[in-house]
C-alpha positions in Angstrom: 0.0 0.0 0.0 1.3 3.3 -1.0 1.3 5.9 1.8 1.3 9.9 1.4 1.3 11.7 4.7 0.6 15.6 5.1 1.5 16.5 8.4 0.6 19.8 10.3 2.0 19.6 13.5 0.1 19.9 16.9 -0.7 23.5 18.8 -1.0 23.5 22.4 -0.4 25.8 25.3 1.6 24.1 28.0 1.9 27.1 31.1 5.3 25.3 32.1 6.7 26.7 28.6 7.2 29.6 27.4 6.1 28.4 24.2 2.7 28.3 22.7 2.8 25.8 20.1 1.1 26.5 16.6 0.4 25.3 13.2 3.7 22.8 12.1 3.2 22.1 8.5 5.7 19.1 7.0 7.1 17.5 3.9 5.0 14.5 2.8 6.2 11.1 3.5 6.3 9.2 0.8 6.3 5.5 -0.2 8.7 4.6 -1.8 7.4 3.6 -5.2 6.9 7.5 -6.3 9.4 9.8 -6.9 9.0 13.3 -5.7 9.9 15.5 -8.6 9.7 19.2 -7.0 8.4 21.1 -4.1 6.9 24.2 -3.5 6.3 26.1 -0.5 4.7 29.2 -0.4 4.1 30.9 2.5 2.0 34.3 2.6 2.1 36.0 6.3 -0.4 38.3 7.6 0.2 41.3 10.1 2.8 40.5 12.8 2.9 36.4 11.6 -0.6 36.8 12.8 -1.1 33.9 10.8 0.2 33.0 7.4 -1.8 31.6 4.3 0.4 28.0 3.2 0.7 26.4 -0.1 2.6 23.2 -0.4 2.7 21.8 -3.8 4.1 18.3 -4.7 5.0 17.0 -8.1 5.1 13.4 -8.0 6.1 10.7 -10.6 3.8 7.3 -10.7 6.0 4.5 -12.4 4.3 2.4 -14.7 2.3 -0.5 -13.4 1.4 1.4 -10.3 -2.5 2.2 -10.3 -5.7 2.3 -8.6 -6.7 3.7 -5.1 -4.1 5.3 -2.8 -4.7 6.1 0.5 -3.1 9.1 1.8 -3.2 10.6 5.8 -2.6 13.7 7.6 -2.4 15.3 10.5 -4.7 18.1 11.3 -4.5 20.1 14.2 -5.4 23.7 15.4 -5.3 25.0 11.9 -7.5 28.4 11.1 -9.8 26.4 8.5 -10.3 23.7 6.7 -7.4 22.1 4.5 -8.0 21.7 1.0 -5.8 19.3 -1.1 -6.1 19.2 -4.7 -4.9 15.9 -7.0 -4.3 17.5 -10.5 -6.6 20.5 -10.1 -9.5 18.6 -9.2 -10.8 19.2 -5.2 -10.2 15.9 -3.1 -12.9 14.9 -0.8 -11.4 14.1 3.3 -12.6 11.1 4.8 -13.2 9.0 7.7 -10.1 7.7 9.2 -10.1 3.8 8.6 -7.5 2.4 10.2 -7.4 -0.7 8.9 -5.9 0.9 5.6 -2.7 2.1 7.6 -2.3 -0.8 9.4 1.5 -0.8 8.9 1.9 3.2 9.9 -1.0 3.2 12.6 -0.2 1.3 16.2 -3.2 1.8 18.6 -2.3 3.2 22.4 -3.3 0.1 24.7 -5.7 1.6 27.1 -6.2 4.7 25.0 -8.3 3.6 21.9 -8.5 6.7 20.6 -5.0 7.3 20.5 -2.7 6.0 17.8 1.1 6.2 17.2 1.8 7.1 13.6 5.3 5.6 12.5 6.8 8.1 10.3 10.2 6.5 10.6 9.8 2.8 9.5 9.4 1.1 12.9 12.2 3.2 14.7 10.0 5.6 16.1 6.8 8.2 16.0 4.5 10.1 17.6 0.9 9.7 19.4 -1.9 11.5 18.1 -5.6 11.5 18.4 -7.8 9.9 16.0 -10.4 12.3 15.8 -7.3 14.6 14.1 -6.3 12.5 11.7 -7.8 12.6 8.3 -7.5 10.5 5.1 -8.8 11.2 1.4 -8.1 8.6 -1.0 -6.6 9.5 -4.6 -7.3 7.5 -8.2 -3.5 7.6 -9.3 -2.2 6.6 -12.9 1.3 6.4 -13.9 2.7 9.7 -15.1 3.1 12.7 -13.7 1.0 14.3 -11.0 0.5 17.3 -8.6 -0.9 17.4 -5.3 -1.5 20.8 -3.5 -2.2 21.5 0.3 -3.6 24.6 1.4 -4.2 25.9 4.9 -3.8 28.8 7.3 -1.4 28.1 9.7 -1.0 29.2 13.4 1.8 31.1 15.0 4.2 30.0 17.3 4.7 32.4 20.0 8.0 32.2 21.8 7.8 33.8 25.6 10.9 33.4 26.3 12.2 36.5 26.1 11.3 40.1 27.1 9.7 40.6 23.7 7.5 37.4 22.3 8.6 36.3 18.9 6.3 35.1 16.4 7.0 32.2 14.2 5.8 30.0 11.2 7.9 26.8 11.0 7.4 23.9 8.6 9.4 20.9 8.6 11.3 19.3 5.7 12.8 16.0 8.0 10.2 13.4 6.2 11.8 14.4 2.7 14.6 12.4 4.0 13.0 9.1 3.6 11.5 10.1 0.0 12.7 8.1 -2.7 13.8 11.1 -4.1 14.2 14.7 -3.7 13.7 16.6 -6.3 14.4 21.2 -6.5 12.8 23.0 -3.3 11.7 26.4 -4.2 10.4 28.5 -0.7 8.6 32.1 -1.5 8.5 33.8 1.6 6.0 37.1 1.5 5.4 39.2 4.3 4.0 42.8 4.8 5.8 45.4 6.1 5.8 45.4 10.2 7.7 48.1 12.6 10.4 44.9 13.8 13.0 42.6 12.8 11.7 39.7 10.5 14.5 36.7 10.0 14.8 33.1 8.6 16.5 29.7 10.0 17.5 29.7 6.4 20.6 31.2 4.5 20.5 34.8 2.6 17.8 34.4 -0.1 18.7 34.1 -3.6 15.5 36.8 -4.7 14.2 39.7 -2.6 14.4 40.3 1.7 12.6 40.3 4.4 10.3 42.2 5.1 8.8 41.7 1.1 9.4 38.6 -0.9 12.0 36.3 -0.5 12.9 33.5 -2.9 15.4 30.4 -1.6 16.4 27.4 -4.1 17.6 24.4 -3.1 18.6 20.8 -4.8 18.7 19.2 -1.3 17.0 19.5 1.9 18.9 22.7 3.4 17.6 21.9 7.1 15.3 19.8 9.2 13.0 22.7 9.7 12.0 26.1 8.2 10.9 29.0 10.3 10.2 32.8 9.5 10.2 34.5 12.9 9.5 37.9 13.2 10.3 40.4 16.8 8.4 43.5 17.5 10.5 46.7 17.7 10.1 48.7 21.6 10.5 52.4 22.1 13.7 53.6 23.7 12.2 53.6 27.5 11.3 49.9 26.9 15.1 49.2 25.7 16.6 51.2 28.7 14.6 49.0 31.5 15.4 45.9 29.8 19.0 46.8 29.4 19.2 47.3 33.0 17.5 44.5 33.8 15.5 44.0 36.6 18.4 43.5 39.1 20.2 46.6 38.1 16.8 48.7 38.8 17.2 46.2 42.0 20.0 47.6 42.9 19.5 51.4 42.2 16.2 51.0 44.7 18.4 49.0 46.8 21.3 52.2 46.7 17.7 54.7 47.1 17.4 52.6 50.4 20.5 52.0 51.5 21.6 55.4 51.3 18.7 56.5 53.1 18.8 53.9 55.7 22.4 55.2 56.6 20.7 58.8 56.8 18.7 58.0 59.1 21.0 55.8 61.5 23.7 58.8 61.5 21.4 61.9 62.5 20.1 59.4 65.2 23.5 59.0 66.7 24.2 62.7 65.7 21.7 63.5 68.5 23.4 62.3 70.9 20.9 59.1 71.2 22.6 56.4 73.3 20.2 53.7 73.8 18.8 50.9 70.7 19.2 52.4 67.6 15.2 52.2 65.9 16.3 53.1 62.6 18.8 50.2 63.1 16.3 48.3 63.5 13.5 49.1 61.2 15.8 49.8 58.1 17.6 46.5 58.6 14.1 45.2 58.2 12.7 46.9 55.2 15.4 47.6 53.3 16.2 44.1 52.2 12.6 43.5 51.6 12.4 46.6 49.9 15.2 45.6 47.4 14.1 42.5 46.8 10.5 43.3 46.1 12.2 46.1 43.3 13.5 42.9 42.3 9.9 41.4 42.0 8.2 44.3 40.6 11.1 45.5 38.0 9.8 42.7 35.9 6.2 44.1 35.8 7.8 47.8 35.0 9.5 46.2 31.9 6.7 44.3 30.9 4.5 47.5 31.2 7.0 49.7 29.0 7.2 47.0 26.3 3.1 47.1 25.8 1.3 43.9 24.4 4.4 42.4 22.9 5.8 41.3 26.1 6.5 38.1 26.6 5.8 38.4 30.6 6.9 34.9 30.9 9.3 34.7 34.0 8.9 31.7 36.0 8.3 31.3 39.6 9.7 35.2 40.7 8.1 35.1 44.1 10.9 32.7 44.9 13.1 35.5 45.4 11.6 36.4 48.3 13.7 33.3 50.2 16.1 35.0 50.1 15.3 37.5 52.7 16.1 35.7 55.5 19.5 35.2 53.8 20.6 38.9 53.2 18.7 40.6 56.1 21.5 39.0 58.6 24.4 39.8 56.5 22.7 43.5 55.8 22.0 43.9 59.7 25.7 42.6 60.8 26.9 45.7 57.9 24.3 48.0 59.7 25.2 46.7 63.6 28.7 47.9 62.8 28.6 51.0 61.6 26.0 52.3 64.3 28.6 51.0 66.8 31.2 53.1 65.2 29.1 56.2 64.9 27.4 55.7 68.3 31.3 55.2 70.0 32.7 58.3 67.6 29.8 60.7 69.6 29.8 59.5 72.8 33.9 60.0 72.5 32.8 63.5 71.4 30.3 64.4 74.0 32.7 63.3 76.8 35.5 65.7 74.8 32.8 68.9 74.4 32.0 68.0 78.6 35.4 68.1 79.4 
């Protein structure tokens, strides 16, 4: 049984990433019996990779004494709409997913019926998916020259990572690996003009730039993956903070503090106070707590500045605040010492003056 598998990849949001998964279209796999003559991959992105309009088309060689029905399967997933594949021109009707046709690429999950592994990589390995998003259509092939076109809107991948989100579109080229052939690769890249930096996991294109249209030409697979990724741009406030970084805008609070904190201990022992030092004791309290919680909040102050491209994904910060009962001691033994100095220096000065 010949096999033709379109695969758009899976979108999920997972909150302990700081990815959000989107649209992953693929390469067909192919049996074996057809050659793969060309390939054609046209992406057309909207807004800030919003979402991007994909055409994949195939040009695929029947040898003689192959004919009748193939079944073909794909993987459909979180796209905007509908896929649409066309065999020579002519629409292609999806159907119901019988396994029984894939027996040889479809191994159920025990315990999970409607799970299945599809094996992409001849028994060595592949992944579990859902049967309700797996689709098949079933072609009428004839030796001879054919074309088969996928069309679908594809989700963005957003990438939190970072103080500024990227967006990406990624398709995979890895199951062209296993294709009896590969034949030219021709990738048209069009996007609109966007205030922010647009770039490519490929090489420097051989038509055009980015933003605009880009043209790359290849005669073998140039990477495992393909991804247009685009970065908003921030205004020069936004840069500042996140050039700092939330412990350098830690640490000028902290000096605010600190510097104040000392202000306050000296004109205590200035006046000629002998007895426990309150703003000893009440600085060496706060002012740790208040530097780490600049810590804590410099993160929402960048985030702010950015705007809606933030990628405000920064883990567990609240953490931070174990360290307070780490610093306060070592801040309060600093503190302890120099209101002993300052309180011996005065009272040696007061007994001086009485004298």
């Amino acid at each position: 049984m010949l096999l033709l598998c379109l695969l758009i990849g899976e979108a999920a949001a997972n909150m302990a990433s700081p990815e959000i998964f989107g649209s992953k279209g693929a390469a067909p796999l192919v049996s074996r019996q057809l050659d793969v003559m060309s390939e054609t991959l046209h992406i057309r992105a909207f807004g800030k990779l919003d979402s991007a309009a994909v055409h994949a088309s195939y040009r695929i060689s029947v040898p003689p004494g192959v004919e009748g029905s193939l079944p073909l399967l794909f993987v459909a997933m979180d796209i905007h709409d509908a896929m649409r594949v066309l065999y020579d021109g002519r629409p292609v009707a999806l159907e119901a997913l019988n396994t029984a046709d894939f027996a040889g690429f479809l191994d159920p999950v025990k315990g999970r019926e409607e799970e299945v592994v599809v094996d992409f990589w001849g028994g060595n390995g592949g992944w579990v998916y859902r049967v309700k998003d797996l689709q098949a259509f079933t072609l009428d092939i004839t030796p001879g020259e054919h074309t088969v076109d996928v069309y679908y809107t594809a989700s963005p991948w957003i990438d939190r990572g970072d103080w500024i989100q990227e967006s990406s579109i990624r398709y995979s080229l890895s199951p062209a690996r296993h294709w009896k052939s590969f034949g030219p690769l021709e990738v048209i890249v069009d996007v609109p003009e966007a205030d922010g930096l647009f770039r490519s996991s490929l090489k420097a294109p051989m038509e055009g730039s980015l933003p605009g249209r880009a043209v790359w030409r290849f005669t073998e697979i140039p990477a495992d993956h393909i991804a247009i990724a685009f970065t908003p741009s921030v205004d020069a406030t936004a840069r500042l903070l996140m050039g700092l970084s939330p412990f350098g805008l830690a640490l000028i609070a902290g000096g605010v503090l600190l510097l104040l904190h000392i202000r306050w201990m000296h004109r205590f022992r200035a006046n000629g106070n002998v007895g426990h030092s309150m703003p000893l004791i009440v600085g060496v309290l706060l002012a740790p707590l208040g530097f780490l919680l600049a810590f804590l909040f410099s993160y929402d102050l960048i985030d702010m500045a950015i705007g809606p491209d933030a990628g405000r994904f920064h883990g567990y910060t609240f953490l931070y605040l174990g360290l307070y009962p780490i610093i306060t001691p070592l801040y309060g033994l600093g503190c302890w010492l120099l209101d002993r100095f300052w309180k011996r220096r005065y009272a040696e000065e007061a007994v001086e003056t009485t004298v």
